[in-house]
N, CA, C and O atoms as CSV, one atom per row, in Angstrom:
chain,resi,resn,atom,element,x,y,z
A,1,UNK,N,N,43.509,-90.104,77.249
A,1,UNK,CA,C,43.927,-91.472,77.055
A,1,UNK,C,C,43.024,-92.394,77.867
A,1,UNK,O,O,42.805,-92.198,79.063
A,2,UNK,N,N,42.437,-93.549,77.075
A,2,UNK,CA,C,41.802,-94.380,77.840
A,2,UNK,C,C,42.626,-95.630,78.525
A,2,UNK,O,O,43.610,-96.205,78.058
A,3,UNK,N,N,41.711,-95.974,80.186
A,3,UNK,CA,C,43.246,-96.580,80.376
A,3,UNK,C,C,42.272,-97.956,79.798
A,3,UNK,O,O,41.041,-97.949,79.790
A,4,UNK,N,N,43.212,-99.199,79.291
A,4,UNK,CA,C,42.885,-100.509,78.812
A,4,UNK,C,C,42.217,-101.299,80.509
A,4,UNK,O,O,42.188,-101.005,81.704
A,5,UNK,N,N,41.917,-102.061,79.887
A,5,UNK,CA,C,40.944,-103.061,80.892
A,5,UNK,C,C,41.666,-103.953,82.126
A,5,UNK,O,O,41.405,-104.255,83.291
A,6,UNK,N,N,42.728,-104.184,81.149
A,6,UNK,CA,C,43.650,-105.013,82.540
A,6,UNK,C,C,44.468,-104.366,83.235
A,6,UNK,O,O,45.048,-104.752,84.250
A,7,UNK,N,N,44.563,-103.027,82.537
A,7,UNK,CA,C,45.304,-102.181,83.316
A,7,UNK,C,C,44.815,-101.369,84.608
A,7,UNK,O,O,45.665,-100.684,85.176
A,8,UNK,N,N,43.419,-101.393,85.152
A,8,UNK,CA,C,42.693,-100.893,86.090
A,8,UNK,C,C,43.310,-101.454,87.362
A,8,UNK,O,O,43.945,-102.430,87.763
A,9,UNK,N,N,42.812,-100.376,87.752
A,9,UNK,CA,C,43.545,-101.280,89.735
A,9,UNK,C,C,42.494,-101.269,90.529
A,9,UNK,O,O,41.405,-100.907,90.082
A,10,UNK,N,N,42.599,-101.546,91.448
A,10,UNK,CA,C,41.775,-101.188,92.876
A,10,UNK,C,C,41.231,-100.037,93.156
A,10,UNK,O,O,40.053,-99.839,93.451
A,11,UNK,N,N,42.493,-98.895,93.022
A,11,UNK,CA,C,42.502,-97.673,93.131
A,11,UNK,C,C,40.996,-96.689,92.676
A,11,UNK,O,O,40.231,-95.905,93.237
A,12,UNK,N,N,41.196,-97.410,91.092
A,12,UNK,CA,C,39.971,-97.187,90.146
A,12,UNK,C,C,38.932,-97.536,90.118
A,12,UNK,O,O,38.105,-97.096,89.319
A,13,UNK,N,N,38.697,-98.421,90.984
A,13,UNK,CA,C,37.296,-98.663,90.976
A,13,UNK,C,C,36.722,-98.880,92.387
A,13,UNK,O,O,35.603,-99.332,92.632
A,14,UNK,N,N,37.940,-98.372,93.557
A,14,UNK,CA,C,36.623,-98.665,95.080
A,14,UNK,C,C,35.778,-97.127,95.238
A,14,UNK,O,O,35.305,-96.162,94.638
A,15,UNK,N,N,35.940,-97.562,96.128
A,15,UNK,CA,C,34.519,-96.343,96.792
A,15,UNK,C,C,35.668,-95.742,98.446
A,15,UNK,O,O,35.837,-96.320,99.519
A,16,UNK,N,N,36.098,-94.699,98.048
A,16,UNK,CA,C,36.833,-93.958,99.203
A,16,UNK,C,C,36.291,-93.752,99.843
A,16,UNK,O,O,36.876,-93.450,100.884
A,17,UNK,N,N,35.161,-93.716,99.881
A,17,UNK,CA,C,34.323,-93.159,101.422
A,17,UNK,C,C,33.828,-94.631,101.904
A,17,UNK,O,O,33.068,-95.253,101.162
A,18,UNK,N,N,34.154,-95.067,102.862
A,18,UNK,CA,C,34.333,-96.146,103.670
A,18,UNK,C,C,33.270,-95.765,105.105
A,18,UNK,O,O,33.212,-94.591,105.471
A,19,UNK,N,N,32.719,-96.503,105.616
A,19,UNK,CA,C,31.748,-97.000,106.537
A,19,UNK,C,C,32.657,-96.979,107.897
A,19,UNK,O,O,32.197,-98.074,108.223
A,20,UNK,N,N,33.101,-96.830,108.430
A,20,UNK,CA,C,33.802,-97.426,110.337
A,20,UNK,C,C,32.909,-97.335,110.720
A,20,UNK,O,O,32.026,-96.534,110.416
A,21,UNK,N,N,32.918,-98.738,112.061
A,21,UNK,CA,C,32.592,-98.902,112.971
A,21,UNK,C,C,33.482,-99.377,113.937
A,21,UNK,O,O,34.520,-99.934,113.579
A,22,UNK,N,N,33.205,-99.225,115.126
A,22,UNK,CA,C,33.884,-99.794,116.438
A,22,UNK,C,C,33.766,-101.525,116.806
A,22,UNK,O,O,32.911,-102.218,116.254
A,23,UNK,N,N,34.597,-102.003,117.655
A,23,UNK,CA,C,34.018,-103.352,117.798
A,23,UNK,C,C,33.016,-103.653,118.849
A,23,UNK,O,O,32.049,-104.396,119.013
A,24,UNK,N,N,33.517,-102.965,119.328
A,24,UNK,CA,C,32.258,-103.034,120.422
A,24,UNK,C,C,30.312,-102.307,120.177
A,24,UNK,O,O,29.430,-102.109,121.013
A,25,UNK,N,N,30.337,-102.132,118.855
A,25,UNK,CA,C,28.997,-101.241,118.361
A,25,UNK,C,C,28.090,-103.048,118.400
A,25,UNK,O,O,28.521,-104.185,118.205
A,26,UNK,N,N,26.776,-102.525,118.732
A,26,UNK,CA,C,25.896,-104.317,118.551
A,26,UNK,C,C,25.499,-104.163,116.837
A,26,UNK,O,O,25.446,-103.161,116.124
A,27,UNK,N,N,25.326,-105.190,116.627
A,27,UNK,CA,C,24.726,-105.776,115.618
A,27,UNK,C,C,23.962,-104.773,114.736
A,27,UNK,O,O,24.121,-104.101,113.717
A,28,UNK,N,N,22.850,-105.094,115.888
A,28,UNK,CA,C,22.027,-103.935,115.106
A,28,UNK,C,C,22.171,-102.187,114.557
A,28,UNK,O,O,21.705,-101.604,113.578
A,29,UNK,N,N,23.123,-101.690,115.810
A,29,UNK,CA,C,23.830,-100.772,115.262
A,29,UNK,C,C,24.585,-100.468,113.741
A,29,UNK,O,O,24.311,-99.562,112.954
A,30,UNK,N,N,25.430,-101.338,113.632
A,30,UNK,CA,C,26.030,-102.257,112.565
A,30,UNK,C,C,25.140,-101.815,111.252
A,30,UNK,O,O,25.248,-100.869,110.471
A,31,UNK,N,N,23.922,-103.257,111.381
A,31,UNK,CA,C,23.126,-103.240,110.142
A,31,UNK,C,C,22.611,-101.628,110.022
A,31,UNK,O,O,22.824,-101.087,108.937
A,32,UNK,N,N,21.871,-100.746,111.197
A,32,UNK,CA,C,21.290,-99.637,110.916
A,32,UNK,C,C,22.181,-98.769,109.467
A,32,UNK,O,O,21.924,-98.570,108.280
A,33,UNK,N,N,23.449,-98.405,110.521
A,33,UNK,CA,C,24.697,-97.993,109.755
A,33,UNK,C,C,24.758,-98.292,108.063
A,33,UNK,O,O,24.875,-97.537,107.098
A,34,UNK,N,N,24.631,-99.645,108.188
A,34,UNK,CA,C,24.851,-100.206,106.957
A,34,UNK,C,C,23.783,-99.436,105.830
A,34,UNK,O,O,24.029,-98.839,104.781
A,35,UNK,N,N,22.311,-99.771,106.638
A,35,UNK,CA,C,21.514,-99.683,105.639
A,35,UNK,C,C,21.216,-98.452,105.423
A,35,UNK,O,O,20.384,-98.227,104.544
A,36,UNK,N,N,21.821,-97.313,106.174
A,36,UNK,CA,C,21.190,-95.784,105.807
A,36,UNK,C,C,22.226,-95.580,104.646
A,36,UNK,O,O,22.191,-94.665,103.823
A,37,UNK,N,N,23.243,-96.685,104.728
A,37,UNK,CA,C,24.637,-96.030,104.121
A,37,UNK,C,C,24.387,-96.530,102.494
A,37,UNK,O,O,24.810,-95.938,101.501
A,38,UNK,N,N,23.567,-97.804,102.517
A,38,UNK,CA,C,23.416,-98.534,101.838
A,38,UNK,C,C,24.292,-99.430,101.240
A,38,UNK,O,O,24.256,-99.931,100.116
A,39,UNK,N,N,25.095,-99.563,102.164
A,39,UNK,CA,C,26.518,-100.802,102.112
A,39,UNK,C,C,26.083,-101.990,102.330
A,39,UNK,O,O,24.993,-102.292,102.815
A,40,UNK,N,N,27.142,-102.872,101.888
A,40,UNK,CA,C,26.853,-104.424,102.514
A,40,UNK,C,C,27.933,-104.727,103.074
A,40,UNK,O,O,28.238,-105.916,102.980
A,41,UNK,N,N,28.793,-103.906,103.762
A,41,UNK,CA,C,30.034,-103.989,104.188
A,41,UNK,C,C,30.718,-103.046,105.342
A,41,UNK,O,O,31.384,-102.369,104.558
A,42,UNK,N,N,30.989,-102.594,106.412
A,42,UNK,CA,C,31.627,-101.986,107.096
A,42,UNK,C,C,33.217,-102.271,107.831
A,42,UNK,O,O,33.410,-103.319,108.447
A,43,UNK,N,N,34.072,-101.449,107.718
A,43,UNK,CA,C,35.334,-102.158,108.239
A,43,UNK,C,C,35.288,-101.622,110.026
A,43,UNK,O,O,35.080,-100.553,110.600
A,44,UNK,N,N,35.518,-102.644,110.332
A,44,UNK,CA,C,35.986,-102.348,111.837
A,44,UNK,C,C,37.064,-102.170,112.292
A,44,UNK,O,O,37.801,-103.147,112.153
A,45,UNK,N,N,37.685,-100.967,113.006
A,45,UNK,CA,C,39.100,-100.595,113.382
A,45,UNK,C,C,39.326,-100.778,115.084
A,45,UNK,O,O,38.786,-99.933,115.799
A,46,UNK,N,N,39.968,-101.666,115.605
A,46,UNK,CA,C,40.002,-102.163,116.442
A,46,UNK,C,C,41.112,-101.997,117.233
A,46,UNK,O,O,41.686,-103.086,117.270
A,47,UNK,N,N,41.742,-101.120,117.932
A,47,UNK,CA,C,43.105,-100.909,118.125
A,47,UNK,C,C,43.973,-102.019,118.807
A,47,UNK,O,O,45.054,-101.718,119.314
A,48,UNK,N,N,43.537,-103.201,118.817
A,48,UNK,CA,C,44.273,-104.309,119.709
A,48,UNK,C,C,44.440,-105.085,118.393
A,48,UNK,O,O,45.026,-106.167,118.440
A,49,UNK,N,N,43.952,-104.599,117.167
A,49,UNK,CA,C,44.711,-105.462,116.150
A,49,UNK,C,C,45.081,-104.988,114.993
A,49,UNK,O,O,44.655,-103.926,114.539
A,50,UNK,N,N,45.789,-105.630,114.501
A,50,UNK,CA,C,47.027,-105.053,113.579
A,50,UNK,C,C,46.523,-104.822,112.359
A,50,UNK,O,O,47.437,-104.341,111.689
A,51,UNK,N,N,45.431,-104.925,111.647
A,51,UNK,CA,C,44.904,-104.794,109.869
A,51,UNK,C,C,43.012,-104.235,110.763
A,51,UNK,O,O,42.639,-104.259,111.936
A,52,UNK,N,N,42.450,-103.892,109.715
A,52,UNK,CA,C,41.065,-103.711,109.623
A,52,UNK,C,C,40.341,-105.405,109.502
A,52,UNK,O,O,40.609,-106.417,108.853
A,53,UNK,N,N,39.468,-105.072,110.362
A,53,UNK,CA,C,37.746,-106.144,110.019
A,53,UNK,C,C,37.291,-105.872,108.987
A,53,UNK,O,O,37.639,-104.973,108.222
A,54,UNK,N,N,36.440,-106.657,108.871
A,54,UNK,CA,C,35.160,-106.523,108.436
A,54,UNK,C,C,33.803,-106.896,108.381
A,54,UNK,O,O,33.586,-108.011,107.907
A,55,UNK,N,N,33.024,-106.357,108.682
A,55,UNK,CA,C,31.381,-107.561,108.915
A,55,UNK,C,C,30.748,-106.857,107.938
A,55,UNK,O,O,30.866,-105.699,107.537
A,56,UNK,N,N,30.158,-107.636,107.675
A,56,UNK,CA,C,29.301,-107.499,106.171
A,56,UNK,C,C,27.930,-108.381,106.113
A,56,UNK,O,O,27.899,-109.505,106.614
A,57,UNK,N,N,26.749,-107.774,105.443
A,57,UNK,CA,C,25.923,-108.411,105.669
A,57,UNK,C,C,25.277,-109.635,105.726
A,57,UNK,O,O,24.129,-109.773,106.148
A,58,UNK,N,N,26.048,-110.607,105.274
A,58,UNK,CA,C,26.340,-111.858,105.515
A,58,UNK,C,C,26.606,-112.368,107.233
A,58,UNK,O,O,26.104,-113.306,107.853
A,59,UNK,N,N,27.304,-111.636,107.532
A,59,UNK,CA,C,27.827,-111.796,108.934
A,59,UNK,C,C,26.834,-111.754,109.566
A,59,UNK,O,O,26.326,-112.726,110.125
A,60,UNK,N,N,26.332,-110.420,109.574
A,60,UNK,CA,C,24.674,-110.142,110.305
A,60,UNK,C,C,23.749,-111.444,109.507
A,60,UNK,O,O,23.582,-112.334,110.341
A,61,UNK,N,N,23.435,-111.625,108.847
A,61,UNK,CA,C,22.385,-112.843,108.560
A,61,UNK,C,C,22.561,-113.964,109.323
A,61,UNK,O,O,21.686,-114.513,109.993
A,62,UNK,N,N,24.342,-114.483,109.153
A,62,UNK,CA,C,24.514,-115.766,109.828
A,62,UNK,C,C,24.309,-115.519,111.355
A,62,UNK,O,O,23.899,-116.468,112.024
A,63,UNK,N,N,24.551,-114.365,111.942
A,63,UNK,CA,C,24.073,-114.295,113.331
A,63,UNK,C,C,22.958,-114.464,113.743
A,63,UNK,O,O,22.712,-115.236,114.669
A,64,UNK,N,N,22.017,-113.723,113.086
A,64,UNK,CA,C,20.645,-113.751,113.092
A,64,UNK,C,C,19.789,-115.043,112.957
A,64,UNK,O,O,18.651,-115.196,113.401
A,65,UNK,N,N,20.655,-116.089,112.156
A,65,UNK,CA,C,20.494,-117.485,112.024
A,65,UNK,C,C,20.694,-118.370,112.938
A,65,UNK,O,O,20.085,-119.439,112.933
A,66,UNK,N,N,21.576,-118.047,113.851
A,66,UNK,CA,C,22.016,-118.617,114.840
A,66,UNK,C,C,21.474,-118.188,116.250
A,66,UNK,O,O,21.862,-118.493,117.378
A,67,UNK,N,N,20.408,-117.345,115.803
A,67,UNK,CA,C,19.894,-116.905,117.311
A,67,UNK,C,C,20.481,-116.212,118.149
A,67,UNK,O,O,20.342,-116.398,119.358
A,68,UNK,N,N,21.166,-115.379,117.686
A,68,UNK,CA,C,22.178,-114.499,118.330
A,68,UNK,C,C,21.262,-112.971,118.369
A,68,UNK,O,O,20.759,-112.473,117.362
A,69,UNK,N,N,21.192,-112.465,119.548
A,69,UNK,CA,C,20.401,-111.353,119.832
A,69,UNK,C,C,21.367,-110.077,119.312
A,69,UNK,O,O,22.397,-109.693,119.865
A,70,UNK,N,N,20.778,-109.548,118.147
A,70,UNK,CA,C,21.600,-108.097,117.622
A,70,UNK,C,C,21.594,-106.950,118.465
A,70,UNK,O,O,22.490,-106.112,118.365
A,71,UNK,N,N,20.758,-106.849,119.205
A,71,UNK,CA,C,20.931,-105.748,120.290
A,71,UNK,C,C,21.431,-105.976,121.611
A,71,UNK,O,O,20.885,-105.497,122.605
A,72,UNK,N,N,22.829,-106.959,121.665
A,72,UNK,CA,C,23.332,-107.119,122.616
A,72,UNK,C,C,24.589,-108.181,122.081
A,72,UNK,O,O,25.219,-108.808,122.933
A,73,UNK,N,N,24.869,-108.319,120.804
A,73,UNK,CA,C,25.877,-109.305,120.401
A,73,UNK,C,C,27.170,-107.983,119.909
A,73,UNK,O,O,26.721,-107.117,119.158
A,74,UNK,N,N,28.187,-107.891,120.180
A,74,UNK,CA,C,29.367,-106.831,119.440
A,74,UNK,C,C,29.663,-107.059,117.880
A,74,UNK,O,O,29.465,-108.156,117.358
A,75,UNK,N,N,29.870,-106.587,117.577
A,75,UNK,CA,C,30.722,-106.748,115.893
A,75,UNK,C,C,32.079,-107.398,116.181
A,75,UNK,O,O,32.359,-108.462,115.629
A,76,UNK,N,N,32.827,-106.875,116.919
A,76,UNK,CA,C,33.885,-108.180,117.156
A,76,UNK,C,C,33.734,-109.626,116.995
A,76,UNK,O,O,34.354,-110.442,116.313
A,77,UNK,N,N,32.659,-109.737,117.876
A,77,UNK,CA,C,32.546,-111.200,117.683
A,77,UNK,C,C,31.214,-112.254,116.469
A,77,UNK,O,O,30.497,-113.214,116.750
A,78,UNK,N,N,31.374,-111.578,115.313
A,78,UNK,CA,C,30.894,-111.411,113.780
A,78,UNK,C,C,31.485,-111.371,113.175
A,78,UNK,O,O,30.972,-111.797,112.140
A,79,UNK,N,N,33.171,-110.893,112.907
A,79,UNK,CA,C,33.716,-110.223,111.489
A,79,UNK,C,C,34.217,-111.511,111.051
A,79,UNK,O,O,34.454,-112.480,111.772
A,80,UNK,N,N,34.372,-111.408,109.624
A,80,UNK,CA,C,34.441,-112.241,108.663
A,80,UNK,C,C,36.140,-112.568,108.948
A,80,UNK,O,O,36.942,-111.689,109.265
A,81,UNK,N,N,36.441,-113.831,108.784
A,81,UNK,CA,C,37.608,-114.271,109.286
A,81,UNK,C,C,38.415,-114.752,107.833
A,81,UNK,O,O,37.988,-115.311,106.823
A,82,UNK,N,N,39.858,-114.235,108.241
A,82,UNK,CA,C,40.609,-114.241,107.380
A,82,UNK,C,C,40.518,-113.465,106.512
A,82,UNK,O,O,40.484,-113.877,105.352
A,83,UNK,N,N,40.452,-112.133,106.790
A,83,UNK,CA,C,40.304,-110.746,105.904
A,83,UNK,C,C,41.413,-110.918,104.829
A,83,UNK,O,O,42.599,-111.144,105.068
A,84,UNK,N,N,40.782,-110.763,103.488
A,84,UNK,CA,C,41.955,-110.700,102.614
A,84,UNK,C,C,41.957,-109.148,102.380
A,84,UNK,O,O,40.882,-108.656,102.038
A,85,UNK,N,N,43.469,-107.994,102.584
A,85,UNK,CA,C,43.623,-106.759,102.317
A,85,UNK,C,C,43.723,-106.438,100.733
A,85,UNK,O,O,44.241,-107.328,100.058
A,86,UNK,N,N,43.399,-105.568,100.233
A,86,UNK,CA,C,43.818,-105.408,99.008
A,86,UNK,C,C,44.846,-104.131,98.645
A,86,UNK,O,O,44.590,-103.038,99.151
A,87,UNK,N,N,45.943,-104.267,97.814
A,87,UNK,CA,C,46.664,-102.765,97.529
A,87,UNK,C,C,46.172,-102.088,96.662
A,87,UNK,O,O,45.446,-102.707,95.884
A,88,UNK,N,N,46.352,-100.472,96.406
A,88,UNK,CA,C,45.281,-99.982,95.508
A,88,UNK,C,C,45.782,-100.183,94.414
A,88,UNK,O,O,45.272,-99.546,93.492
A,89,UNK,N,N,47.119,-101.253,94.020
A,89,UNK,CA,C,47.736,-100.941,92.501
A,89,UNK,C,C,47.470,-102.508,92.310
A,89,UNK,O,O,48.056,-102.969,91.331
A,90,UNK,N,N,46.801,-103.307,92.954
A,90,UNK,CA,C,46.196,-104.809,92.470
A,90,UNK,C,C,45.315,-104.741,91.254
A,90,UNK,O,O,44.387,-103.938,91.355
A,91,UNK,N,N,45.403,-105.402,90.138
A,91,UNK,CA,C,44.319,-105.241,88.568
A,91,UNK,C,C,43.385,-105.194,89.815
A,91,UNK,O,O,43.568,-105.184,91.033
A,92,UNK,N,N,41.981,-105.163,88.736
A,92,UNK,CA,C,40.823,-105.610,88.817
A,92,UNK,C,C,40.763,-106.997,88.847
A,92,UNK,O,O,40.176,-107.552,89.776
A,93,UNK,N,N,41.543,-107.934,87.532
A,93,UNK,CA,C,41.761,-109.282,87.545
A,93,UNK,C,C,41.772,-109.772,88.931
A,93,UNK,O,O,40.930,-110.428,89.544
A,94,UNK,N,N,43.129,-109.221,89.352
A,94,UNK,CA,C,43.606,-109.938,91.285
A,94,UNK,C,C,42.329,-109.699,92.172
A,94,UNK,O,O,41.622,-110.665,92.458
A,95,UNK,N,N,42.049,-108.572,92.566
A,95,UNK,CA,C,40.840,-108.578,93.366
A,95,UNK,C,C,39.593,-109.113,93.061
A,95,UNK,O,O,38.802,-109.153,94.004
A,96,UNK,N,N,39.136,-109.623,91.761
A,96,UNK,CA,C,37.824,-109.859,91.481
A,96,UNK,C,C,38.409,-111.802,91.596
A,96,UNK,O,O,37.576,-112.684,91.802
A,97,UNK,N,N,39.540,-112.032,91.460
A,97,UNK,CA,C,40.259,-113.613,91.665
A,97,UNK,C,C,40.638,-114.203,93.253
A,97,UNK,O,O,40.803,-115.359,93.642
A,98,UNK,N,N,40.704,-112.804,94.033
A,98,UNK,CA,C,40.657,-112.909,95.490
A,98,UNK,C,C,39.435,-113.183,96.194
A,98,UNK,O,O,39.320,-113.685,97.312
A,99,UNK,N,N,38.287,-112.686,95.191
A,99,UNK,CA,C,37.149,-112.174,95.856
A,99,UNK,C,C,36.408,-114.095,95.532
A,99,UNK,O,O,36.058,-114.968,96.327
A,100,UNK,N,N,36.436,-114.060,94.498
A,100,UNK,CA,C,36.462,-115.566,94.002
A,100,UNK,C,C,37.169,-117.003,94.534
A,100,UNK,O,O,36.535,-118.032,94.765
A,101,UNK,N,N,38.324,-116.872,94.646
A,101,UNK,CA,C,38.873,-118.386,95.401
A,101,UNK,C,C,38.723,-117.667,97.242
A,101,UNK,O,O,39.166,-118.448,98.085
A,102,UNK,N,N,38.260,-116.563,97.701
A,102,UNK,CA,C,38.097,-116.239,98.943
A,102,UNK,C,C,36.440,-116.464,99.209
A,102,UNK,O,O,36.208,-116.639,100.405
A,103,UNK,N,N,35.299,-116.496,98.385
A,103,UNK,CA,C,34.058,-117.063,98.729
A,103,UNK,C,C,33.547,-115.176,98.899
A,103,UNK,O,O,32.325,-115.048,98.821
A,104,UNK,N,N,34.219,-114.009,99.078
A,104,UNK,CA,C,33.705,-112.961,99.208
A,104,UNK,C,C,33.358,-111.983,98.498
A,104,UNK,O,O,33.706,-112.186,97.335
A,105,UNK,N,N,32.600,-110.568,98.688
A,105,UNK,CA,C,32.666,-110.058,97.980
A,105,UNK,C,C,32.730,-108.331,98.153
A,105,UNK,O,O,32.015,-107.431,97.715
A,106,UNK,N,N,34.092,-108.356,99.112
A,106,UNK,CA,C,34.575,-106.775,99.501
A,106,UNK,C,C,35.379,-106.992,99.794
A,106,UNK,O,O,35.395,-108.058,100.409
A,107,UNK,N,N,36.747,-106.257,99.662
A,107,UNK,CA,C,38.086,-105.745,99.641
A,107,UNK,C,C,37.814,-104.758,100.465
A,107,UNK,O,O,36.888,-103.950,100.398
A,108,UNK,N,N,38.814,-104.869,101.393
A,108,UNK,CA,C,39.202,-103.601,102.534
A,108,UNK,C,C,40.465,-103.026,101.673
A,108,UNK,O,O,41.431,-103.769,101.846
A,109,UNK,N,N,40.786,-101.852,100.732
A,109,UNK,CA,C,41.915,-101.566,100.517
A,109,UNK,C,C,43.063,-100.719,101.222
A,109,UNK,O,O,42.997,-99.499,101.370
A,110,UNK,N,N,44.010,-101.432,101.595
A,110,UNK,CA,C,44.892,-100.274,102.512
A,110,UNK,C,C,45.745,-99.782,101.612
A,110,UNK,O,O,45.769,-100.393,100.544
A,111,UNK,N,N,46.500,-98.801,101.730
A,111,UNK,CA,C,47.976,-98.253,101.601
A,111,UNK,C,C,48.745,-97.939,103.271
A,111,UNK,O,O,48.631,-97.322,104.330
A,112,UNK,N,N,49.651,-99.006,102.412
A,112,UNK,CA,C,50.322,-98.974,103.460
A,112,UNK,C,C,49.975,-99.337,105.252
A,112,UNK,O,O,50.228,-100.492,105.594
A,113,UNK,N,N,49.420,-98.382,106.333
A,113,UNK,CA,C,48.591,-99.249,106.992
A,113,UNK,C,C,47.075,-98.454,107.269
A,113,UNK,O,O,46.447,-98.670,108.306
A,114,UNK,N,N,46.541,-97.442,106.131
A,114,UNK,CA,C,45.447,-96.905,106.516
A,114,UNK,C,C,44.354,-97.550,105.332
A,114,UNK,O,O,44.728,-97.834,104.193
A,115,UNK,N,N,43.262,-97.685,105.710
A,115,UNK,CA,C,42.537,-97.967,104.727
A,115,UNK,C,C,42.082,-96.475,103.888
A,115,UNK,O,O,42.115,-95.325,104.324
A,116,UNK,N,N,41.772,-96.839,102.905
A,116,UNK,CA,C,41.907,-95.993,101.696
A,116,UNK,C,C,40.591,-95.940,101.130
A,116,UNK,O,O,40.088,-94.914,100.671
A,117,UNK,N,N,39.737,-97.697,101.194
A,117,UNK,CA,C,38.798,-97.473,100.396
A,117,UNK,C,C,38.106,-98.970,100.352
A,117,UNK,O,O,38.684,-99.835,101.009
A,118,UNK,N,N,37.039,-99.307,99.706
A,118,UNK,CA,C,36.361,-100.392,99.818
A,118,UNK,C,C,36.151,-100.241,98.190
A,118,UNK,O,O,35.872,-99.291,97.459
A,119,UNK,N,N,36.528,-102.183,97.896
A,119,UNK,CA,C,36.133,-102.460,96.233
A,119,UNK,C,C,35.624,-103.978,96.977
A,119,UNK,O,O,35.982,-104.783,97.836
A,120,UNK,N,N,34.388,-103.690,95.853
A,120,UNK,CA,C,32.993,-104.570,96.227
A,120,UNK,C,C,32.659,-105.315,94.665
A,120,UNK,O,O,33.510,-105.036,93.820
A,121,UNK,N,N,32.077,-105.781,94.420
A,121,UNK,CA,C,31.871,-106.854,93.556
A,121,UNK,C,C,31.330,-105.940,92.536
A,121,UNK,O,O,31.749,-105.730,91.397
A,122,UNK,N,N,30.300,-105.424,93.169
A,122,UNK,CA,C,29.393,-103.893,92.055
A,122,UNK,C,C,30.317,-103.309,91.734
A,122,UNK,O,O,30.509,-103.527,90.538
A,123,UNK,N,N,31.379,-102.348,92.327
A,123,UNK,CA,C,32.276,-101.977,91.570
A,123,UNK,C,C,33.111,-102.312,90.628
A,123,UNK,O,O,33.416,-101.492,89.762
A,124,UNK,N,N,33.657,-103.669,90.644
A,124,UNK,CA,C,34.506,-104.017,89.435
A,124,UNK,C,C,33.364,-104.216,88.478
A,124,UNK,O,O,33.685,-103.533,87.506
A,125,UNK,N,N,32.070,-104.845,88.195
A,125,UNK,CA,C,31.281,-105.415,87.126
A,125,UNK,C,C,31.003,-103.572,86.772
A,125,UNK,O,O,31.018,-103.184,85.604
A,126,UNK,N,N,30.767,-102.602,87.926
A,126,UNK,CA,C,30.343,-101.209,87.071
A,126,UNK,C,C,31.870,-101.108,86.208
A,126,UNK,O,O,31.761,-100.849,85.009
A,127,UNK,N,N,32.394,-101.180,86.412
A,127,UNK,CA,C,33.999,-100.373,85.431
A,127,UNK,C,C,33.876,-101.414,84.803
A,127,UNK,O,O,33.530,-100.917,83.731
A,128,UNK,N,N,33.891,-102.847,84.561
A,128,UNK,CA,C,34.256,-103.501,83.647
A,128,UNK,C,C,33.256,-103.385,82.584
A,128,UNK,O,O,33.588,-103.685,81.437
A,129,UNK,N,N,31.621,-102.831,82.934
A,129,UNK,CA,C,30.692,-102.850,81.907
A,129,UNK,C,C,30.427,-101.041,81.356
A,129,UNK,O,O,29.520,-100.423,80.798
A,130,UNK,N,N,31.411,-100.811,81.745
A,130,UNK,CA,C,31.332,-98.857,81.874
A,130,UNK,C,C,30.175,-98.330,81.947
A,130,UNK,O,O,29.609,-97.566,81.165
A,131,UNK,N,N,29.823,-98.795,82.983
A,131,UNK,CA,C,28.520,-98.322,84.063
A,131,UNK,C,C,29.007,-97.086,85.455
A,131,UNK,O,O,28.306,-96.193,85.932
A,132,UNK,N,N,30.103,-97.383,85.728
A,132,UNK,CA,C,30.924,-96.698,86.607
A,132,UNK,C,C,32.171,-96.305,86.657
A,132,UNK,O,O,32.597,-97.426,86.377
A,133,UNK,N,N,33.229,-95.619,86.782
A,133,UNK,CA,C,34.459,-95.047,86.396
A,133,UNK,C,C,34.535,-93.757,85.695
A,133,UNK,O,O,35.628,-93.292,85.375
């Protein structure tokens, strides 16, 4: 059975293998991470707070813009503010409409309170053009 288009979730189209980092890792650590991983996104788990980060390569650019030294700046003080979480049973519609009136373009997905998985902009356009799924 094929499932229909609006019927996709989150579930279906992130990427379970997820990136961590610490908050205290620098910058450059960060981007290295990123780029062997080939992400544009890492969540940060921070035990003094209650949901997951996230810095994403955006974050690192605007630092880098601002003259902020990556081999001595934390990821704490980088992550993208006002993390929107996603559930893994949200359409594709909701998250790609979050990702849109939110200016972003990665979903931290939890269940419940563990993260589960990362849905990124590439992922919904791969399932919606059945490039991926």
């Amino acid at each position: 059975m094929q499932v229909q288009e609006s019927q996709l979730t989150a579930r279906d189209a992130m990427s379970d293998v997820v990136l961590f980092i610490g908050p205290t890792h620098t910058l450059r650590e960060a981007a290295r991470r990123m780029s062997e991983r080939k992400v544009g996104a890492v969540v940060v788990m921070d035990p003094d707070n209650d949901q997951p980060g996230i810095l994403t390569e955006r974050d690192v650019l605007d630092a880098i813009a601002a003259g902020q030294d990556v081999d001595t700046e934390p990821v704490h003080a980088h992550l993208t503010g006002d993390i929107v979480v996603a559930a893994p049973d949200w359409s594709l519609d909701q998250a790609a409409a979050a990702m849109v009136s939110g200016g972003f373009r990665h979903l931290v997905v939890c269940e419940n309170s563990d993260v589960i998985g990362m849905l990124s902009v590439r992922d919904i356009v791969g399932v919606w053009s059945g490039q991926r799924g």
